[in-house]
N, C-alpha and C positions, 0 to 999 in steps of 0.2 A: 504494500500500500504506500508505502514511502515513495516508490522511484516514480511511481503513477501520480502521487499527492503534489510531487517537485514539478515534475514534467507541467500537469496540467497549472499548476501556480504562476510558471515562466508562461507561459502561453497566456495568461488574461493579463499578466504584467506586460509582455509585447506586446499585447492588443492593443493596450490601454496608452502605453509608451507612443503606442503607431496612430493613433485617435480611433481606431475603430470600436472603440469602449467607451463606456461613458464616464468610465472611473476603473482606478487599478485597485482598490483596498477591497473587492471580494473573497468572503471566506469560499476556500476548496475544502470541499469534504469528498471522502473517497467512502464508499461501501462497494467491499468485494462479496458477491454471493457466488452460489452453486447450483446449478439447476439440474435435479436428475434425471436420467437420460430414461428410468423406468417410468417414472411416473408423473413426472414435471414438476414436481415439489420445489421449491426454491428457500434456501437459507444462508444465513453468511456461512463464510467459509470457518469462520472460530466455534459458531454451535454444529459445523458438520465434523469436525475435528473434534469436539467435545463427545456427540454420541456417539462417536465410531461409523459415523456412515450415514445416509438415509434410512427414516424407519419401514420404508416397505424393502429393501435391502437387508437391515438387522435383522427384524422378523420373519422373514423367508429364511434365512438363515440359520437362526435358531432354532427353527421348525423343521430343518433338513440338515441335517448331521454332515450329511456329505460335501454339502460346500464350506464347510470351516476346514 
């Protein structure tokens, strides 16, 4: 999130430096999510990291022995 937070910061500061802004002191906020490819659920990337996965992924899982 950082290289993404810098990048897009320098970008409205150029803008803004260039006039194509109407001002440069905009907050950047970055939100990384994940969207799964089973079932389209979407969450950030730190609670998919937390549960271990998507919950229609855990749960199938834990349900079938064979894919752990």
């Amino acid at each position: 999130q950082g290289r993404v937070s810098a990048v897009a910061e320098s970008a409205v500061s150029s803008l803004a430096n260039a006039g194509e802004l109407d001002r440069g002191d905009y907050d950047v906020l970055v939100d990384v999510r994940a969207v799964c490819p089973n079932c389209g659920s979407d969450t950030t990337v730190g609670d998919l990291i937390r549960e271990g996965g998507c919950s229609c992924t855990t749960e199938s899982n834990s349900a079938d022995p064979d894919q752990n």
